[in-house]
C-alpha positions in Angstrom: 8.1 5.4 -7.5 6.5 1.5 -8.0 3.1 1.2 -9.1 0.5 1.5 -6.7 -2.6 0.1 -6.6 -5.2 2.4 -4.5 -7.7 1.5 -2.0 -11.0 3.2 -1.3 -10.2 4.1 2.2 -7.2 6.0 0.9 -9.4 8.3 -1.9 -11.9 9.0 0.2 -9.0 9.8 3.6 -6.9 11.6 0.8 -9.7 13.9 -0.7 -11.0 14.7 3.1 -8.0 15.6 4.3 -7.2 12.9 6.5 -3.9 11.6 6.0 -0.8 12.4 8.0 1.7 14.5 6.4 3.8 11.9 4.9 0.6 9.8 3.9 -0.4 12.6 1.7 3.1 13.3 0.2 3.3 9.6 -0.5 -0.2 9.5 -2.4 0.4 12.7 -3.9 3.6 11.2 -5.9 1.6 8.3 -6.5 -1.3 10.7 -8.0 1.4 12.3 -10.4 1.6 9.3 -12.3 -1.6 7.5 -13.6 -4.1 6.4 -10.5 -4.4 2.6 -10.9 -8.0 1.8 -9.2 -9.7 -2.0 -9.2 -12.9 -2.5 -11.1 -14.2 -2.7 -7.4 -12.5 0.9 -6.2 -14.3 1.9 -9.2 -17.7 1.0 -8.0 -17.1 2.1 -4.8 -16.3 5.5 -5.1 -18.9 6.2 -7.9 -21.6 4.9 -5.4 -21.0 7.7 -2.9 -23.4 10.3 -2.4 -21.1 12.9 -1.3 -20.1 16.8 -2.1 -16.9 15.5 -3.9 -19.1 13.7 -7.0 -17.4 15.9 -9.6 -14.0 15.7 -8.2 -14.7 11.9 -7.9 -16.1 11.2 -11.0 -12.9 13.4 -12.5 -10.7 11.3 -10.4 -12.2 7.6 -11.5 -12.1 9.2 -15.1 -8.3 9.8 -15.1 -7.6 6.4 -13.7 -6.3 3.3 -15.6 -8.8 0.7 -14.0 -7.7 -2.9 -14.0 -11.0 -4.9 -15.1 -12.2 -8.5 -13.3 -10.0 -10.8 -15.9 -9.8 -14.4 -16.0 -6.1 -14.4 -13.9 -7.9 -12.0 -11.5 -11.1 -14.1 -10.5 -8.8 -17.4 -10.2 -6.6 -15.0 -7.4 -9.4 -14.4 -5.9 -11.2 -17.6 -5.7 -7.9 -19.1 -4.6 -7.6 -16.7 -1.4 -11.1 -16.9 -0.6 -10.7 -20.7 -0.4 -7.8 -20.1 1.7 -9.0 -18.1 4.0 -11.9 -16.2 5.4 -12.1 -12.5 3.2 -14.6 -10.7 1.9 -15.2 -10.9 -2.0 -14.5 -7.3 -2.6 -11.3 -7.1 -0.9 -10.6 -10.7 -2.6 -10.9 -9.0 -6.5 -8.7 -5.8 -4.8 -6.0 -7.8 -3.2 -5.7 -10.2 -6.3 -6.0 -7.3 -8.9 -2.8 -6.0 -7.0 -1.3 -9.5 -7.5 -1.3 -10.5 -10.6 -0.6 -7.2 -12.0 2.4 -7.1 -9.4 1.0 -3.6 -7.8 1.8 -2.3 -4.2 -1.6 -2.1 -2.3 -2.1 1.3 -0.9 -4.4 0.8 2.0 -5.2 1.5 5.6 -7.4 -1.1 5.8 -4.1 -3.8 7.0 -6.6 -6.2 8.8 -8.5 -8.0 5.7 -6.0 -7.5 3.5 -2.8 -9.0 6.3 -0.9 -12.4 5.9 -2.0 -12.7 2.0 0.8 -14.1 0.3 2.5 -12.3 -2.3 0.5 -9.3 -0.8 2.5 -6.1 -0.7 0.9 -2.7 0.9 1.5 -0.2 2.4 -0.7 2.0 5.0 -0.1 6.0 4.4 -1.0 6.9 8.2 2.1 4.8 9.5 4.8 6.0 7.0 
């Protein structure tokens, strides 16, 4: 299995219950190994208000999260002078970048056409 880098859409689809059969046996292999979460993920999911704070907070806790470093910002400044996206998604696609990570998301419409971009939506496996 490559490395994945997880989106928040996908957590919060994964822990409801949402994803099609083979979305959830894809994020379940990826969940074997080490959850790899942005800094931004990270902020994300421990800002919901939700029933699942435990299981989330456990979750974030067992992840490796890859911080905002110096390579990371410069990704992101460079897309978002290329293009029109979102700061968040910005730090998320570049974090998957530099650190050569597949982008689990089904979120395909900010994220499509970045260069050196690779993802992969769980609902159309």
């Amino acid at each position: 299995m490559g490395q994945h880098l997880i989106d928040t859409n996908i957590v919060s689809k994964y822990m409801s219950g949402l994803l099609p059969e083979e979305g959830e046996r894809l994020i379940s292999a990826v969940l074997d190994d080490r959850s790899q979460l942005s800094v931004i993920t990270q902020i994300e999911l421990l800002s919901w208000k939700s029933s699942f704070d435990a299981q989330i907070r456990g979750f974030v806790d067992d992840s490796l999260i890859f911080p905002l470093t110096d390579e990371v910002v410069n990704a992101c400044v460079n897309l978002r002078r290329q293009r029109k996206i979102r700061t968040p998604d910005a730090i998320i696609a570049a974090t998957a970048i530099v650190n050569g990570l597949i982008l689990l998301t089904d979120n395909e419409t900010d994220f499509v056409g970045i260069p050196n971009l690779v993802l992969v939506n769980p609902n159309n496996l």
